[in-house]
C-alpha positions as CSV (number, residue, x, y, z in Angstrom):
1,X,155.2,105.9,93.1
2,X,153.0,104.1,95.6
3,X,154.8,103.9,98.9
4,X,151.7,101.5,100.3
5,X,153.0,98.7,97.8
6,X,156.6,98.8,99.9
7,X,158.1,98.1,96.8
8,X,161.1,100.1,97.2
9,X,162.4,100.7,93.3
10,X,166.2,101.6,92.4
11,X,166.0,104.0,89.8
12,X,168.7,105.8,89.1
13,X,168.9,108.5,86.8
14,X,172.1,109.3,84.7
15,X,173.0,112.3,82.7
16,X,170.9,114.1,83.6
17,X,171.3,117.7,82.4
18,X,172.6,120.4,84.1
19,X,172.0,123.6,84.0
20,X,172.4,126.6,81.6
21,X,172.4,130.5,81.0
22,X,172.4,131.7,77.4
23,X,171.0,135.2,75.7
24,X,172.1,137.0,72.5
25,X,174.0,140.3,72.1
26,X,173.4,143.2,69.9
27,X,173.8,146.8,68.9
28,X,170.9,148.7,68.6
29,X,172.0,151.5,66.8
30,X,173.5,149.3,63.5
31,X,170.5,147.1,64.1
32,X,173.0,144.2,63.7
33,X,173.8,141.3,66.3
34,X,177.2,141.3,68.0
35,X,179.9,138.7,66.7
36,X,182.9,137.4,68.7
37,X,181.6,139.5,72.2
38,X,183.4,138.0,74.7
39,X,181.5,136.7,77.6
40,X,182.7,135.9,81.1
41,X,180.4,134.3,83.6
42,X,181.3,134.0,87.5
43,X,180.1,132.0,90.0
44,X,179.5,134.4,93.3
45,X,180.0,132.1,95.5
46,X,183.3,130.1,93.8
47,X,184.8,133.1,92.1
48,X,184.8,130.7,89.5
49,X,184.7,132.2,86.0
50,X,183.8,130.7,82.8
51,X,184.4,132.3,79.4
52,X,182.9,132.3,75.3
53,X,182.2,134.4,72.8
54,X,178.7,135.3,70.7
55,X,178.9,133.3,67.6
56,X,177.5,134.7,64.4
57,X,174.0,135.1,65.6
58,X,175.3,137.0,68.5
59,X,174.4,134.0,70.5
60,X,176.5,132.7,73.5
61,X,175.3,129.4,76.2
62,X,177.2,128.4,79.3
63,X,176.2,124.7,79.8
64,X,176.5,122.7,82.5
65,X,176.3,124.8,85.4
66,X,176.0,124.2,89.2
67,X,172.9,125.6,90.7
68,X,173.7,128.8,92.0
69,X,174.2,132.6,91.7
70,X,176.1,133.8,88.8
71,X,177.1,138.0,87.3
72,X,177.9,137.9,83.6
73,X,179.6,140.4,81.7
74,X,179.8,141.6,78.1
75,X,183.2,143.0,76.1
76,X,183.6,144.0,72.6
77,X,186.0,146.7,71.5
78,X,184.8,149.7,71.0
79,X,181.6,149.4,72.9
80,X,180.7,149.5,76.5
81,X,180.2,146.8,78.8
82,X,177.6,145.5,80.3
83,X,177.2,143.5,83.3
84,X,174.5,141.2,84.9
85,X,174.5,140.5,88.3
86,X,173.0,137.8,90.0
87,X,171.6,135.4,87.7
88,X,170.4,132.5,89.8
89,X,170.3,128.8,87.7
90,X,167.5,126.9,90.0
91,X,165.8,126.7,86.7
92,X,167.6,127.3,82.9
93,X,168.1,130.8,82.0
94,X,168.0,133.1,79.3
95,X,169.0,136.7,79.9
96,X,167.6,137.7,76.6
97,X,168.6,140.3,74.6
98,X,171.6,142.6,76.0
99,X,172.1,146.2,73.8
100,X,175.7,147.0,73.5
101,X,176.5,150.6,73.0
102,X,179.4,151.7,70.9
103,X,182.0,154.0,72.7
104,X,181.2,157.9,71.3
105,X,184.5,158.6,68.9
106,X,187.0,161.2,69.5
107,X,187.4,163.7,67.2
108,X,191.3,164.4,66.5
């Protein structure tokens, strides 16, 4: 931390963590989180796609993610998706709250 001391220290730091996005999902007209959503988040750069589902909070997390730019998108049957495009992980993020809105039902 002093460069005048010429010490020249080896730390080296381990495990460090990496990064993450999270958020929750949730349908505003039942007023209810969204179980079992599935969740795919793709690297723009790497095409590379990861994939989970909201758990019974409606929560999801991606963990351990390069530093980059990412979409995300949100499926449940019978509901609409939603998409999120470029999420950048310089820092941890959390997209928040996303609404999904059920598809209107066709009367036979």
């Amino acid at each position: 931390m002093h460069p005048e001391y010429k010490a020249k220290p080896r730390v080296y730091y381990l495990g460090i963590p990496r990064k993450f996005v999270a958020g929750a999902v949730y349908d505003p007209e039942a007023d209810e989180c969204t179980v079992g959503a599935k969740i795919a988040l793709t690297n723009l750069k790497t095409k590379k796609s990861q994939t989970a589902k909201t758990d019974e909070f409606g929560d999801f997390w991606f963990e351990g993610l390069d530093v980059g730019e990412y979409s995300l998108k949100v499926e449940n049957d019978g509901y609409y998706t939603q998409k999120i495009e470029s999420i950048k992980t310089e820092k941890d993020v959390n997209v928040g709250d996303i609404k999904l809105y059920k598809k209107a039902q066709v009367a036979s």
